[in-house]
NUMIMAR-665154 format. One record per residue (C-alpha): residue in three letters; x, z, y. Coordinates in nm, 4 decimals. Example, Ala and Ser with C-alpha at 12.3 -4.5 7.8 and 13.67 -1.06 7.14 Angstrom:
2
<rec><residu>Ala</residu><X>1.2300</X><Z>0.7800</Z><Y>-0.4500</Y></rec>
<rec><residu>Ser</residu><X>1.3670</X><Z>0.7140</Z><Y>-0.1060</Y></rec>
//
This chain:
89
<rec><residu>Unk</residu><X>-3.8997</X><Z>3.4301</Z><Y>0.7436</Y></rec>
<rec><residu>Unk</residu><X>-4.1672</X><Z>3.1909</Z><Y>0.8908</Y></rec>
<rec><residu>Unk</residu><X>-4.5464</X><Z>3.2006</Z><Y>0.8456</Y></rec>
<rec><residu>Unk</residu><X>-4.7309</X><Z>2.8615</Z><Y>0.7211</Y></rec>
<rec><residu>Unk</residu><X>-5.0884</X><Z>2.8175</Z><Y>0.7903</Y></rec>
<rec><residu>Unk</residu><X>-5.1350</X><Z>2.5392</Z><Y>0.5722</Y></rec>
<rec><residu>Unk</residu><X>-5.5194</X><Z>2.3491</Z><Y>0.5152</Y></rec>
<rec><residu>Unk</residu><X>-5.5650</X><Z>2.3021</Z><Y>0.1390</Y></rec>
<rec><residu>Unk</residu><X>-5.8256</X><Z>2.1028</Z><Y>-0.0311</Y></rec>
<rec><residu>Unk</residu><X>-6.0994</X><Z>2.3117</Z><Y>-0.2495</Y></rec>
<rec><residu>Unk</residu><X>-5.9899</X><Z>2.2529</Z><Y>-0.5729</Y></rec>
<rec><residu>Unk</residu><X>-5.5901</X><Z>2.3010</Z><Y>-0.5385</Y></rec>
<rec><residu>Unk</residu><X>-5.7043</X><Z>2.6462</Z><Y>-0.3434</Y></rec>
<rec><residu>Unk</residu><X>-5.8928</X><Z>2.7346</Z><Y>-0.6057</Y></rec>
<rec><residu>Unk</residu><X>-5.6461</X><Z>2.6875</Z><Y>-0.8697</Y></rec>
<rec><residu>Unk</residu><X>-5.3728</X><Z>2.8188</Z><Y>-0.6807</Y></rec>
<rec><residu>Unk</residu><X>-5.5692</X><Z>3.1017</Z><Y>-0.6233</Y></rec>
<rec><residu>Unk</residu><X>-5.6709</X><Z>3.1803</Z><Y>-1.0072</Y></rec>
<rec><residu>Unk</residu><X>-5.2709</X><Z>3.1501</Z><Y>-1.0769</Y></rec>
<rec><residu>Unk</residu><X>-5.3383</X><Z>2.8119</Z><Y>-1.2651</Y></rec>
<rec><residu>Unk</residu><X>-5.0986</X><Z>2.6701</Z><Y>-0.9524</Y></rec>
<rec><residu>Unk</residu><X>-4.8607</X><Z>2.8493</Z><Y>-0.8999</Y></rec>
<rec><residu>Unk</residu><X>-4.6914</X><Z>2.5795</Z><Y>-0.6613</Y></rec>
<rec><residu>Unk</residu><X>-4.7246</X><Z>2.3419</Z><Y>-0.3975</Y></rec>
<rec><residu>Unk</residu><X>-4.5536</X><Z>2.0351</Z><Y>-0.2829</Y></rec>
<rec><residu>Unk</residu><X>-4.5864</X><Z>1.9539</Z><Y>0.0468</Y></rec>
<rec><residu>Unk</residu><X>-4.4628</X><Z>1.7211</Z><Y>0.3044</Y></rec>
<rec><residu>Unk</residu><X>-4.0924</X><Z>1.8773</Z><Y>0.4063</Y></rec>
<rec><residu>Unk</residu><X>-4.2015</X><Z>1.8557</Z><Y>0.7588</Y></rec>
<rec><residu>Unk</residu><X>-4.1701</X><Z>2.2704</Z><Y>0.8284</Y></rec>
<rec><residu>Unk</residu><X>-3.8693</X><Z>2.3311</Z><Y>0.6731</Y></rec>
<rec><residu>Unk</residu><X>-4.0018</X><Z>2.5437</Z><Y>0.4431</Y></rec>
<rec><residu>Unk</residu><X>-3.7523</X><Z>2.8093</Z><Y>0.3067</Y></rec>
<rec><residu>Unk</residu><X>-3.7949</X><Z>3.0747</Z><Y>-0.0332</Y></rec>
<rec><residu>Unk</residu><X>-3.9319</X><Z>3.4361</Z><Y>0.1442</Y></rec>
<rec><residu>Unk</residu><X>-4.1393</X><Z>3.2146</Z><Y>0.3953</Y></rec>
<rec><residu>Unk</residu><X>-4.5063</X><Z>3.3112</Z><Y>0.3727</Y></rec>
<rec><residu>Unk</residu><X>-4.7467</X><Z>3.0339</Z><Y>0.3219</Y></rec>
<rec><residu>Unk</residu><X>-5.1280</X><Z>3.1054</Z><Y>0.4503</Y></rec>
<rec><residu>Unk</residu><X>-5.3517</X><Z>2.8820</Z><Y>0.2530</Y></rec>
<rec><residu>Unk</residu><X>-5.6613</X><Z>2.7898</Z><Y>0.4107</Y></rec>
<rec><residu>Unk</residu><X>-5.9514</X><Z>2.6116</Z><Y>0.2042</Y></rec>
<rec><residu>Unk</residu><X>-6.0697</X><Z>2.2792</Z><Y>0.3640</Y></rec>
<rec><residu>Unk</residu><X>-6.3836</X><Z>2.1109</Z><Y>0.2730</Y></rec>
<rec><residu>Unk</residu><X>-6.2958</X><Z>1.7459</Z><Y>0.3665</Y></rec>
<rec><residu>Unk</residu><X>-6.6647</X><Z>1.6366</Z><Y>0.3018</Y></rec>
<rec><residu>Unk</residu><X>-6.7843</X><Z>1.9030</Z><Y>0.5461</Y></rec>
<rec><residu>Unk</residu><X>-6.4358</X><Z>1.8016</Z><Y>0.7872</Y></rec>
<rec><residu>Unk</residu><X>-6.4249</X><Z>2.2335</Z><Y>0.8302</Y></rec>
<rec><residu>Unk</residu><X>-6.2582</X><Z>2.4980</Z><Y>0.7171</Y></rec>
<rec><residu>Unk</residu><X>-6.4515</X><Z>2.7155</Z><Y>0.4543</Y></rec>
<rec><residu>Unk</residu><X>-6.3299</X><Z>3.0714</Z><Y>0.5501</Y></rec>
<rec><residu>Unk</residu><X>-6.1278</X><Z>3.1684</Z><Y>0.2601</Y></rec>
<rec><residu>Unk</residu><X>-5.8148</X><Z>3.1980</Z><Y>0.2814</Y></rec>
<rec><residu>Unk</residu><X>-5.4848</X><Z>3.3295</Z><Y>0.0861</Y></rec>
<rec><residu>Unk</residu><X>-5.0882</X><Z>3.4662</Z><Y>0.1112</Y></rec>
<rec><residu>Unk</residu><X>-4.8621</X><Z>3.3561</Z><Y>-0.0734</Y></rec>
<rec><residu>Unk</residu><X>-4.4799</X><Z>3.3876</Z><Y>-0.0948</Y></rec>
<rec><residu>Unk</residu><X>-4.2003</X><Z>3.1030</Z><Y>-0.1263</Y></rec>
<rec><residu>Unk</residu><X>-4.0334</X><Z>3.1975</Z><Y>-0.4332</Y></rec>
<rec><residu>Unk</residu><X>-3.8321</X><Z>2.8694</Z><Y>-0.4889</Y></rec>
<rec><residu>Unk</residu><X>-3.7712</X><Z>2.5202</Z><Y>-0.3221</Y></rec>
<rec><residu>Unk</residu><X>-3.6855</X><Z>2.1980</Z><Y>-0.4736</Y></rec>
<rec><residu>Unk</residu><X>-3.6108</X><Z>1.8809</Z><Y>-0.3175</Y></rec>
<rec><residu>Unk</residu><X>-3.3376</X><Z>1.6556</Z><Y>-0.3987</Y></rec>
<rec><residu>Unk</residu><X>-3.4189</X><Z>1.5914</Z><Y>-0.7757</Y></rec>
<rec><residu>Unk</residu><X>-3.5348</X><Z>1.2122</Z><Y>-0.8477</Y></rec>
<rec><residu>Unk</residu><X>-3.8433</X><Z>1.2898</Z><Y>-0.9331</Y></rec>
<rec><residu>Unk</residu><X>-3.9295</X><Z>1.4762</Z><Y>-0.5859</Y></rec>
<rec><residu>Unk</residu><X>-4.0712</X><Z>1.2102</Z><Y>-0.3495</Y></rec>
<rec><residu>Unk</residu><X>-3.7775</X><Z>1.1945</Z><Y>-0.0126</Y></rec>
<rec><residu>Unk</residu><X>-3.9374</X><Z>1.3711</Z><Y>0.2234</Y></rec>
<rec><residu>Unk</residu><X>-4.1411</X><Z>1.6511</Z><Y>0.0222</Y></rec>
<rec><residu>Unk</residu><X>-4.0681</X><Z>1.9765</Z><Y>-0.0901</Y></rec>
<rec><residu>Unk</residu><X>-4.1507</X><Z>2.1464</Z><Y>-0.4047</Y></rec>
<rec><residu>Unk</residu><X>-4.1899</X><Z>2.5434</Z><Y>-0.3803</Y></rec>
<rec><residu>Unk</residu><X>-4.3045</X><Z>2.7867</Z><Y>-0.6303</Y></rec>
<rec><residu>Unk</residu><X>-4.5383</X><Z>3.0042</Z><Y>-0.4976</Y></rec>
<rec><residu>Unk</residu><X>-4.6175</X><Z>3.4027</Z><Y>-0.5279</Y></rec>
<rec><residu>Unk</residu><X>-4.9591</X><Z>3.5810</Z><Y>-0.4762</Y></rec>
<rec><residu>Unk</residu><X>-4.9288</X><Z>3.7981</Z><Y>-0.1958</Y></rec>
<rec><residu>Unk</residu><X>-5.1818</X><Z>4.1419</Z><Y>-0.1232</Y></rec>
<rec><residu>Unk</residu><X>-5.2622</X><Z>4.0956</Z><Y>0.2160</Y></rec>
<rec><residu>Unk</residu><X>-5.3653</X><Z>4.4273</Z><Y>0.4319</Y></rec>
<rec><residu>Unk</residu><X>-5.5024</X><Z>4.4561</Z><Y>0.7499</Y></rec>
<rec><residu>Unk</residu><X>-5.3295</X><Z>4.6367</Z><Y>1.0085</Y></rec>
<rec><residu>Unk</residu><X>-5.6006</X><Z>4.8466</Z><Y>1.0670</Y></rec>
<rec><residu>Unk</residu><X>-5.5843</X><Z>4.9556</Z><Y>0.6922</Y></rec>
<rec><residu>Unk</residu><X>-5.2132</X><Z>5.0404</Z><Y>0.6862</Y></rec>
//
């Protein structure tokens, strides 16, 4: 299983976040696979930084040859994931 760090824009983080996303396409560039972790980190593209927050989530499914998938993306369903520190464990 890999580990995506993956910049998101604020308002699909957000959503993903609150569950009203609970997937992502993405460019099929990573070869993204269900188990893989993906780390989403909120971009501000106005601000051209990173904002800090950031989330786990777990590939839970992975489409990408039906028509109405773009060639060269992926669509994954997505899982909320707990994270703990390893200090905490």
């Amino acid at each position: 299983m890999t580990i995506h760090h993956l910049k998101t824009w604020p308002e699909f983080y957000g959503d993903t976040v609150r569950g009203d996303k609970p997937f992502d396409i993405r460019k099929d560039d990573r070869d993204f696979k269900v188990g893989d972790t993906l780390i989403l980190e909120e971009f501000d593209p106005t601000k051209g930084k990173y904002t800090g927050h950031s989330q786990a989530f777990i590939v839970t499914y992975c489409l990408r040859k039906e028509p109405w998938v773009p060639k060269g993306y992926v669509a994954m369903g997505i899982k909320w994931v707990v994270m703990v520190r390893a200090d905490e464990a």
